[in-house]
ZAKOLDREN-142079 format. One record per residue: residue in three letters; x, y, z of N, C-alpha, C in turn. Coordinates in steps of 0.001 Angstrom, whole numbers, plus 500000, padded with zeros to 6 digits. Each point is the difference from the previous one (the first is absolute). Example, Ala and Ser with C-alpha at 12.3 -4.5 7.8 and 13.67 -1.06 7.14 Angstrom:
<sites>
+------+--------+--------+--------+--------+--------+--------+--------+--------+--------+
! type !   n.xx !   n.yy !   n.zz !  ca.xx !  ca.yy !  ca.zz !   c.xx !   c.yy !   c.zz !
+------+--------+--------+--------+--------+--------+--------+--------+--------+--------+
!  ALA ! 513190 ! 494310 ! 507800 ! 499110 ! 501190 ! 500000 ! 500900 ! 501200 ! 500000 !
!  SER ! 499650 ! 501050 ! 499280 ! 500820 ! 501190 ! 500060 ! 499230 ! 501090 ! 500730 !
+------+--------+--------+--------+--------+--------+--------+--------+--------+--------+
</sites>
This chain:
<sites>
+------+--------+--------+--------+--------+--------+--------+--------+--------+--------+
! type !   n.xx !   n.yy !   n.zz !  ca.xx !  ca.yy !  ca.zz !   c.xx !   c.yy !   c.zz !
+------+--------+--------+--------+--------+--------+--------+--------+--------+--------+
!  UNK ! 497515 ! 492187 ! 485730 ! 500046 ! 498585 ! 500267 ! 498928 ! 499665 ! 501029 !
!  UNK ! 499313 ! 498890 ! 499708 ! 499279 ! 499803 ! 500906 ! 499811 ! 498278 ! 500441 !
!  UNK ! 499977 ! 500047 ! 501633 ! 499808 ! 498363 ! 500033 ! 499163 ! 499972 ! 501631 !
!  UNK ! 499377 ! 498699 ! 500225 ! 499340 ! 499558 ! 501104 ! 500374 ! 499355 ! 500914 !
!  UNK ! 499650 ! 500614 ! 501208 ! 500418 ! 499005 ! 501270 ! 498790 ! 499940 ! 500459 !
!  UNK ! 499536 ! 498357 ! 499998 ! 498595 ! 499872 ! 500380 ! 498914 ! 500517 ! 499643 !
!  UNK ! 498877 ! 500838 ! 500547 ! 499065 ! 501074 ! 499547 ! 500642 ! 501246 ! 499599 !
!  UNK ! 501214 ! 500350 ! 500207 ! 500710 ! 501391 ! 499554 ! 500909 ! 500005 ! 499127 !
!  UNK ! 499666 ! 501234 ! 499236 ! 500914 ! 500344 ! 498957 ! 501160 ! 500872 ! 500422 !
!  UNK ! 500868 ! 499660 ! 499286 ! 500915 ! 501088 ! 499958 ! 500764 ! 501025 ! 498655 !
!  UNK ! 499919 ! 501170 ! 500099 ! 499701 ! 500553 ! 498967 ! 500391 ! 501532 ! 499825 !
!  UNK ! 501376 ! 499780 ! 498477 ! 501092 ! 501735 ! 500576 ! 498889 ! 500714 ! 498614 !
!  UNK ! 498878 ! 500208 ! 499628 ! 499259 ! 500761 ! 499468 ! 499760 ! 501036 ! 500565 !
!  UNK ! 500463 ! 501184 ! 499708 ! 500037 ! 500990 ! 500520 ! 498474 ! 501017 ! 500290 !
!  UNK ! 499619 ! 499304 ! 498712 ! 498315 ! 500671 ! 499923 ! 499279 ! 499568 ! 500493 !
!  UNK ! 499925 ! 498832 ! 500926 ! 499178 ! 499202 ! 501053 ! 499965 ! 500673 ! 501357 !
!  UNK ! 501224 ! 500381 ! 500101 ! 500030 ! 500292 ! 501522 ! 498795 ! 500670 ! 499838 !
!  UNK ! 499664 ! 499442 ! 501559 ! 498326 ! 500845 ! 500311 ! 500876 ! 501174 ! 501525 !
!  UNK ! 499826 ! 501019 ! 499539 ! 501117 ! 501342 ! 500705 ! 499056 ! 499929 ! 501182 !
!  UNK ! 498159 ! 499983 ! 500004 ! 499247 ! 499972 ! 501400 ! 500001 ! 499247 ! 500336 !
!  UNK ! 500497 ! 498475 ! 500131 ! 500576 ! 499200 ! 500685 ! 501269 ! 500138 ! 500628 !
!  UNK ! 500687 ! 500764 ! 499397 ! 502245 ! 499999 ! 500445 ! 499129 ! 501062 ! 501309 !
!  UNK ! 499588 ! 501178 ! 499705 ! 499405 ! 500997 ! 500540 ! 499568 ! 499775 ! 501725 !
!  UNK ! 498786 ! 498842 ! 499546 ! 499597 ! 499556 ! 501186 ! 500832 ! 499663 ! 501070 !
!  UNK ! 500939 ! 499155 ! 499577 ! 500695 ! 499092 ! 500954 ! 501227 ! 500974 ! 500252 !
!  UNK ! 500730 ! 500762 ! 499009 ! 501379 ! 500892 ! 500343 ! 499449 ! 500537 ! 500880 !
!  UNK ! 498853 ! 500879 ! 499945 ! 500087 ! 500832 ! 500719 ! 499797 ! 499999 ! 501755 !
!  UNK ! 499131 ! 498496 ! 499730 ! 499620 ! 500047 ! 501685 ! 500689 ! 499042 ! 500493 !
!  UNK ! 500634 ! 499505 ! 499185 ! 500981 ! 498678 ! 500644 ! 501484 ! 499845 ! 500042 !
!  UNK ! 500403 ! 501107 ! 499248 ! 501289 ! 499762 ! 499205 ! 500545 ! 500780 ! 501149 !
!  UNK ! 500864 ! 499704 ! 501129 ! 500982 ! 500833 ! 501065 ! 501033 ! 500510 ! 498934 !
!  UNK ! 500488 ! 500015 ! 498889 ! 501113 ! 500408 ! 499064 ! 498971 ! 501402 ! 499483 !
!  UNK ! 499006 ! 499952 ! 499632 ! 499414 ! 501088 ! 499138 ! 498635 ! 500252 ! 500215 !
!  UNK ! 499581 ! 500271 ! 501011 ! 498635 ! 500162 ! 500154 ! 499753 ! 501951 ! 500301 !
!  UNK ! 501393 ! 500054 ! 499811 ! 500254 ! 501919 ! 500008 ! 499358 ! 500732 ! 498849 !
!  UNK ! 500283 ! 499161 ! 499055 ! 499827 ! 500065 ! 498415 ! 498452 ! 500431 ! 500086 !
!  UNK ! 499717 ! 500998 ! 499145 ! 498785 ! 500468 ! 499271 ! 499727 ! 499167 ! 498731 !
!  UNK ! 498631 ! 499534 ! 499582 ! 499595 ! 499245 ! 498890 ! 501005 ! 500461 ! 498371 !
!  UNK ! 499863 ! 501834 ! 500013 ! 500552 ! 500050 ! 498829 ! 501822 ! 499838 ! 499928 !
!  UNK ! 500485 ! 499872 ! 501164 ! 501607 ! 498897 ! 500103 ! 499746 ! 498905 ! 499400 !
!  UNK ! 499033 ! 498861 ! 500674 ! 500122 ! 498985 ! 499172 ! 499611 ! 499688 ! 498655 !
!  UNK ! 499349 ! 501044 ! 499497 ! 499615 ! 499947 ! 498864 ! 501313 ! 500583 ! 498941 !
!  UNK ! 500803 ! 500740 ! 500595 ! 501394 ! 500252 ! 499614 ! 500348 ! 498964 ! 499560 !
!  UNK ! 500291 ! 499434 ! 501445 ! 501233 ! 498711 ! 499760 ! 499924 ! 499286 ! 499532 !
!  UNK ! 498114 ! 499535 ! 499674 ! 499776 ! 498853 ! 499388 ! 500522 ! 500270 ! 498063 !
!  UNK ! 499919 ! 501302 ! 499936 ! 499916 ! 501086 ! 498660 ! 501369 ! 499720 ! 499711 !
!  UNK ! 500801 ! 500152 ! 500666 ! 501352 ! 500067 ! 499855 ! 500573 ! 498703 ! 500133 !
!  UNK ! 499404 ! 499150 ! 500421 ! 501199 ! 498434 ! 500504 ! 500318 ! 499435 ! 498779 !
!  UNK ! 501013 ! 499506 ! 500489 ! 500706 ! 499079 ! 498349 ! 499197 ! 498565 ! 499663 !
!  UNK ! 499843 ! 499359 ! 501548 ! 499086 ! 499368 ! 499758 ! 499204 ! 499536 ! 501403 !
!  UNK ! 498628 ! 499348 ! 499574 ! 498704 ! 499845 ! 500730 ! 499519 ! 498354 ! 499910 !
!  UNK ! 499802 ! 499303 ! 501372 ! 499979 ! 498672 ! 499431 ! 498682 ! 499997 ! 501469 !
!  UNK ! 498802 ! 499312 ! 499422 ! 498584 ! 499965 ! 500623 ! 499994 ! 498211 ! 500285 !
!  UNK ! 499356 ! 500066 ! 500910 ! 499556 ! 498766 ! 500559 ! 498334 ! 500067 ! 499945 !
!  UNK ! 499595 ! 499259 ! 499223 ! 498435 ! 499899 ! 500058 ! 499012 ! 498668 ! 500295 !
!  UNK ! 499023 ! 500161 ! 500439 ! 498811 ! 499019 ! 500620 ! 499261 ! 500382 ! 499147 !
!  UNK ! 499751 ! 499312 ! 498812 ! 498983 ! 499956 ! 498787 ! 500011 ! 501442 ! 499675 !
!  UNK ! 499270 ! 500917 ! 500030 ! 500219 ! 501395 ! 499547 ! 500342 ! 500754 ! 501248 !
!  UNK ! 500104 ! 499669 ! 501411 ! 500447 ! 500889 ! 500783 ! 501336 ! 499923 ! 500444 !
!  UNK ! 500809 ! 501107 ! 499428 ! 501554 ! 499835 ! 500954 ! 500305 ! 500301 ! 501515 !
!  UNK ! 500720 ! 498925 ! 500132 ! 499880 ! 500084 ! 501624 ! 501731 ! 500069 ! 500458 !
!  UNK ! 500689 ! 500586 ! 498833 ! 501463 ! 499958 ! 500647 ! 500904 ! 500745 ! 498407 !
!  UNK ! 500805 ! 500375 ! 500478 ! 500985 ! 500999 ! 498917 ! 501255 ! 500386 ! 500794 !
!  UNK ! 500884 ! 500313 ! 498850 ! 501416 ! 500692 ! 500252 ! 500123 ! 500804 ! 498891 !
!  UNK ! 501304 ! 500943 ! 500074 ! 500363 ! 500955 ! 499031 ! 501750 ! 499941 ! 500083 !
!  UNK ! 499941 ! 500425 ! 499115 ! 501501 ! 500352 ! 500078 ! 500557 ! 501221 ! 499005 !
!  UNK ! 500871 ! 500683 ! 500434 ! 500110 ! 501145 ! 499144 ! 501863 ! 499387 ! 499865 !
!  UNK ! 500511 ! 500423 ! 498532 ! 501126 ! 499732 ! 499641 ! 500258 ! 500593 ! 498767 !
!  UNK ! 501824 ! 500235 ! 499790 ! 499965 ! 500467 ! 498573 ! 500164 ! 498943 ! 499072 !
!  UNK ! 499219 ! 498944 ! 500029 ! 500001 ! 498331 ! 499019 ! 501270 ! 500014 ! 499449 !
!  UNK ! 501308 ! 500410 ! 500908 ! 501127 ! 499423 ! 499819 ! 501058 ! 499387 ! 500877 !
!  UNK ! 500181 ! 500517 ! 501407 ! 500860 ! 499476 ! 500672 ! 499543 ! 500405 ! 501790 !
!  UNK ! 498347 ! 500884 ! 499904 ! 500299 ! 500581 ! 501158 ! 498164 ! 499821 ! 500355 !
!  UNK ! 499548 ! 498993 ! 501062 ! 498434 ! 500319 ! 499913 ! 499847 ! 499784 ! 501867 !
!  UNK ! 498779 ! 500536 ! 500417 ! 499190 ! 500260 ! 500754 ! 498976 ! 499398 ! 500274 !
!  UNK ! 500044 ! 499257 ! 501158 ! 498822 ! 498958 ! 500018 ! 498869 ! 500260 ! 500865 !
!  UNK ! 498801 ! 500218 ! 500162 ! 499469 ! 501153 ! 500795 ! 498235 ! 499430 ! 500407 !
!  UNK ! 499352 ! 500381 ! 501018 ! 498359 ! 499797 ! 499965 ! 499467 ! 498724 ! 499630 !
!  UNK ! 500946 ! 498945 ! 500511 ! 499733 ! 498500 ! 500338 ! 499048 ! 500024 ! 500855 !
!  UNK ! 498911 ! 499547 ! 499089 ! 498841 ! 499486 ! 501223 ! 499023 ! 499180 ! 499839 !
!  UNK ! 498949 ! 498731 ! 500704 ! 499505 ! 499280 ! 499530 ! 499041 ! 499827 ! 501294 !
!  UNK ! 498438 ! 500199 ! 499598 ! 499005 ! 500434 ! 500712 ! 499880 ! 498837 ! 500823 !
!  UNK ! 499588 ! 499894 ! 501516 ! 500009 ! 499280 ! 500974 ! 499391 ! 498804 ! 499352 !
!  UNK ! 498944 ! 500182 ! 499378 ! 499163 ! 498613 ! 499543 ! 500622 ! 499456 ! 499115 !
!  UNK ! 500957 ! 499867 ! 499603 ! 500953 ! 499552 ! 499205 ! 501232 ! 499452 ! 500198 !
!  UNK ! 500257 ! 500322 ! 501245 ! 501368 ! 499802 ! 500625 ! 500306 ! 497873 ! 500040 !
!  UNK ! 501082 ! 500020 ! 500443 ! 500330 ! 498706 ! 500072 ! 500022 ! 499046 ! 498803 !
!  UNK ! 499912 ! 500475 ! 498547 ! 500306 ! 499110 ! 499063 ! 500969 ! 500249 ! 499357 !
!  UNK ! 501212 ! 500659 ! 500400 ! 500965 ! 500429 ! 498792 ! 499720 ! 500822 ! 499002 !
!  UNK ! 499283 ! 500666 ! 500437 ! 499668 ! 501046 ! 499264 ! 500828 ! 501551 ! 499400 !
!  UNK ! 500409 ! 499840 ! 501622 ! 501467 ! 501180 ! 500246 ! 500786 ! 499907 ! 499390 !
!  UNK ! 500587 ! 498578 ! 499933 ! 500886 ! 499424 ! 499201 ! 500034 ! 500128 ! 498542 !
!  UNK ! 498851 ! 499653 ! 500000 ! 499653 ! 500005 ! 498067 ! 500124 ! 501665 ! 499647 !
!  UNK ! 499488 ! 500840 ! 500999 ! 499984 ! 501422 ! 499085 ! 501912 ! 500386 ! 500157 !
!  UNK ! 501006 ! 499549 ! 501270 ! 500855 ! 500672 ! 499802 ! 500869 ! 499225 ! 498717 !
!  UNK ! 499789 ! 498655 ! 499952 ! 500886 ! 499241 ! 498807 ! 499083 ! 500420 ! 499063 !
!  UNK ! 499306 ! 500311 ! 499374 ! 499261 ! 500324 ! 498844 ! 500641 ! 501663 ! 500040 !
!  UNK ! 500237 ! 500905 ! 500326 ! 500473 ! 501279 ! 499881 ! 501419 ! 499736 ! 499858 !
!  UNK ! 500996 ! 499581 ! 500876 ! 501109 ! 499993 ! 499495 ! 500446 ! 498993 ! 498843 !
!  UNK ! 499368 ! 499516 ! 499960 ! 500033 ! 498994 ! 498702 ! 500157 ! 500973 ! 498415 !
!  UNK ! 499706 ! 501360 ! 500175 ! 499645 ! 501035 ! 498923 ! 501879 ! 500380 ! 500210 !
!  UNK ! 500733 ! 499855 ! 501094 ! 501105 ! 500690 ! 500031 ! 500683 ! 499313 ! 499877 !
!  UNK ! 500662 ! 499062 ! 498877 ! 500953 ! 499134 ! 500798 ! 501822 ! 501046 ! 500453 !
!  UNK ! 500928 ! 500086 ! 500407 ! 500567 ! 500191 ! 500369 ! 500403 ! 501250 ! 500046 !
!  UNK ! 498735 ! 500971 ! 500517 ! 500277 ! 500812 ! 501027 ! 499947 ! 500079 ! 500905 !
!  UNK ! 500456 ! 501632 ! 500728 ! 500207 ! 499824 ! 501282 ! 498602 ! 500272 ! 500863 !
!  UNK ! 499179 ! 498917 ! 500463 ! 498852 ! 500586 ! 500819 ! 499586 ! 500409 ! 501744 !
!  UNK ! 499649 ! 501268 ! 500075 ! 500232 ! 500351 ! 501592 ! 498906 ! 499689 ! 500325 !
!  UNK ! 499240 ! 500111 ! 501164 ! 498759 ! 500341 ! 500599 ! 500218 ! 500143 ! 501393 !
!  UNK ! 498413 ! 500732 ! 500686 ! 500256 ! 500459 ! 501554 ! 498708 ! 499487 ! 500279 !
!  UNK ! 500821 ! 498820 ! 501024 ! 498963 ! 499220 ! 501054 ! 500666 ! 499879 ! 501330 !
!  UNK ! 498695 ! 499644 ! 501227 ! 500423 ! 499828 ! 501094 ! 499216 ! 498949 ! 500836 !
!  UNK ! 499730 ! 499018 ! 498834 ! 498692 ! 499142 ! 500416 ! 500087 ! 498804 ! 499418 !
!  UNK ! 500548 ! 499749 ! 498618 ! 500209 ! 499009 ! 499134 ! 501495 ! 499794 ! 499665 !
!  UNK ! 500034 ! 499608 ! 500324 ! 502013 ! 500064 ! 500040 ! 500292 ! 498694 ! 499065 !
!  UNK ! 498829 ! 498684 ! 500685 ! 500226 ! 498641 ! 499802 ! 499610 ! 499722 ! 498277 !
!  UNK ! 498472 ! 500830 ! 499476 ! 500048 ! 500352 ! 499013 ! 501006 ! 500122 ! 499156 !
!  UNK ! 500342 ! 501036 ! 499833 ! 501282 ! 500546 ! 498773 ! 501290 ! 499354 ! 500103 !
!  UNK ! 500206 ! 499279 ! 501559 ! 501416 ! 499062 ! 500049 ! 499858 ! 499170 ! 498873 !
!  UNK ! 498699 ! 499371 ! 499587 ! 499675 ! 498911 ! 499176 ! 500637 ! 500536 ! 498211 !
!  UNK ! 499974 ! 501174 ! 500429 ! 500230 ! 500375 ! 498016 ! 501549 ! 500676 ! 499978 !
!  UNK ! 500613 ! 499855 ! 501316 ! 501337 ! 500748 ! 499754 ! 500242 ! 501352 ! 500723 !
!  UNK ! 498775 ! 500414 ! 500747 ! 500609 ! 501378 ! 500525 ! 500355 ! 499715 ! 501456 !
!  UNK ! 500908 ! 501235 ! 500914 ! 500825 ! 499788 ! 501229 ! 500443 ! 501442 ! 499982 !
!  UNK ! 499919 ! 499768 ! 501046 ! 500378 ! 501812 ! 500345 ! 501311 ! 500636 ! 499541 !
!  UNK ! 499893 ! 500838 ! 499391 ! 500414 ! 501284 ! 499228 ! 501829 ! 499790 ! 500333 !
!  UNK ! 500729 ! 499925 ! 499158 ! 501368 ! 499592 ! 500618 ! 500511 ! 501836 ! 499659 !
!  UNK ! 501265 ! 500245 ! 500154 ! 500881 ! 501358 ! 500311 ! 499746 ! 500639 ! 499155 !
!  UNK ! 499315 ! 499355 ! 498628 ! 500246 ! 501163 ! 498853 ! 498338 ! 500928 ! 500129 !
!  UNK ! 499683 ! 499664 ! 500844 ! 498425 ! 500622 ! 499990 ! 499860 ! 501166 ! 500697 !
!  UNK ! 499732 ! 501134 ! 499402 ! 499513 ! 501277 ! 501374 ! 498868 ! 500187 ! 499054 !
!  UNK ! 499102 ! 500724 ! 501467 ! 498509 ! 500277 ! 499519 ! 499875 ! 501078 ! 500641 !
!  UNK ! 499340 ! 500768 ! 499556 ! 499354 ! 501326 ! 500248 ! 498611 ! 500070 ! 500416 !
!  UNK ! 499345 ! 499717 ! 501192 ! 499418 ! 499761 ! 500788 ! 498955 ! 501144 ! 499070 !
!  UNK ! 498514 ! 499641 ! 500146 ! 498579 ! 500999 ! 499417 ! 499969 ! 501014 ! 501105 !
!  UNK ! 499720 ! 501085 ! 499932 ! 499888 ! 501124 ! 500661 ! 499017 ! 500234 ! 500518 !
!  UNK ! 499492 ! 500211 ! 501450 ! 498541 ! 500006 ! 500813 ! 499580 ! 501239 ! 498700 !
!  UNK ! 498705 ! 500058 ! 500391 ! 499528 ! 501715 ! 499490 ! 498620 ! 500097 ! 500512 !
!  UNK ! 499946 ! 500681 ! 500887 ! 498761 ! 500801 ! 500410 ! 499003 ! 498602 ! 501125 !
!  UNK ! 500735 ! 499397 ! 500395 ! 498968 ! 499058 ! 500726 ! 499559 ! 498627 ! 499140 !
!  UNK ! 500108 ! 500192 ! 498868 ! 499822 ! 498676 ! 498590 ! 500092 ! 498869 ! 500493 !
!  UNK ! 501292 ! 499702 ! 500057 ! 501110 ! 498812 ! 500077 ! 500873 ! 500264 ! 499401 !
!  UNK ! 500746 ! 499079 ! 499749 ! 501062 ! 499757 ! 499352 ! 499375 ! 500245 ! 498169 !
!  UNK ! 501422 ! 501148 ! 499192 ! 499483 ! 500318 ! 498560 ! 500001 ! 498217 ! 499257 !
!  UNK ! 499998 ! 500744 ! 498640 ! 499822 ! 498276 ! 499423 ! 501118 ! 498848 ! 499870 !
!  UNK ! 499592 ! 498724 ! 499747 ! 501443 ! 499467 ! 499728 ! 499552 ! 499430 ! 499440 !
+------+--------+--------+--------+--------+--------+--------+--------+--------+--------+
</sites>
């Protein structure tokens, strides 16, 4: 699906994502995953259920992923939207354009920065039925994947 906000597209084509763009910015910007080695994200991008790009004529300047079993259980993950881009709803458009693929499952994610974000689509912190199993340091890395 694809639609425009202003000069930007938005867009869950999976074969667009430009990976040396996600690359650029995860890695040196992203406080969630900047532990990550290139061929991780090339995993996750390999593996996600789904991939939704934000683009400026041919350059993408913002993406999310989400990994799920496209039935009752998904993962919302590597929300990000390049500084020169910021302030148009942009954020917005990539997280309602991704869950828009799920309708009524259950979706988690781990933030400590955007809270006000995801209040907008329904998420709130984790009620009793939730335990998590925390990623395991290893060798100086960071934190394994999530």
């Amino acid at each position: 699906m694809k639609r425009t906000i202003d000069e930007f597209e938005i867009d869950d084509d999976a074969s667009r994502i430009d990976r040396d763009a996600a690359w650029a910015w995860l890695s040196t910007q992203a406080y969630w995953g900047r532990w990550r080695r290139r061929e991780h994200l090339e995993a996750q991008f390999d593996s996600a259920w789904r991939v939704v790009g934000v683009y400026r004529g041919p350059d993408m300047v913002g993406s999310a992923r989400a990994v799920s079993d496209g039935v009752a259980f998904a993962y919302l993950a590597d929300v990000w939207v390049h500084e020169s881009a910021r302030g148009r709803g942009l954020g917005k458009a990539l997280v309602e354009e991704i869950v828009a693929g799920g309708p009524g499952m259950r979706w988690v994610l781990h933030t400590k920065d955007a809270e006000g974000l995801y209040q907008r689509f329904g998420f709130r912190p984790a009620d009793a039925t939730v335990w998590e199993r925390p990623a395991a340091m290893s060798s100086g890395d960071g934190p394994g994947p999530s």
